[in-house]
C-alpha positions, 0 to 999 in steps of 0.5 A: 574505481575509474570515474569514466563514462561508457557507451550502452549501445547508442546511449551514453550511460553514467559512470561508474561511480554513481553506479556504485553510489545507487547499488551502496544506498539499495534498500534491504531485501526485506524492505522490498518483500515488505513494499511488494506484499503491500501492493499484492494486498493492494491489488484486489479491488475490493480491498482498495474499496474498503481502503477508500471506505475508511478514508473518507468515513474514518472508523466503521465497523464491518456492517457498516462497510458491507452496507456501503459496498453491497457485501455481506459482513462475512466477506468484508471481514475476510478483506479486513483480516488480510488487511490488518495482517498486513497493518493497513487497518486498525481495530477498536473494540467496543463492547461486542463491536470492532471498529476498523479505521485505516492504521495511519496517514501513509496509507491515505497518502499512498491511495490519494498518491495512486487516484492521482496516477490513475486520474492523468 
């Protein structure tokens, strides 16, 4: 492959070899299917709320966040299913009680990441 340099209209554009570097390193299509499911569960607002949730108060259990957010159990626990299905939360169960934290740091971090953005 040629290592030239070509005109896009008034740009100028990269060559073709870096061209071809991005489209070898692409991810898998799964990858993206993956990242865009998480950011679709993501996209409800009160998911997001229920992620801000157990950031800050770690491991609750479904009465305690419909308490916090003004909910019934039975809706919160609806976002939570959709939630865990997509292994954003964790379960714990205690006895006849579960208990519901974020699953890892990453999920923290993407929030935060997401704060910050919103905040500029």
């Amino acid at each position: 492959m040629k290592n030239l340099q070509y005109n896009c209209g008034e740009r100028r554009c990269v060559d073709e070899t870096c061209l071809a570097s991005i489209k070898e390193n692409m991810l898998d299509e799964e990858v993206f299917l993956d990242i865009a499911e998480t950011f679709q569960v993501l996209s409800e607002p009160t998911r997001v709320k229920i992620v801000h949730v157990l950031a800050e108060g770690g491991e609750l259990c479904v009465h305690h966040i419909a308490t916090i957010l003004g909910m019934t159990s039975s809706a919160v626990s609806h976002q939570l299913r959709q939630l865990r299905n997509m292994r954003l939360v964790k379960t714990r169960k205690e006895a006849q009680h579960v208990y519901y934290s974020l699953n890892d740091g990453h999920i923290m971090q993407l929030f935060n990441q997401c704060l910050e953005h919103v905040q500029e």
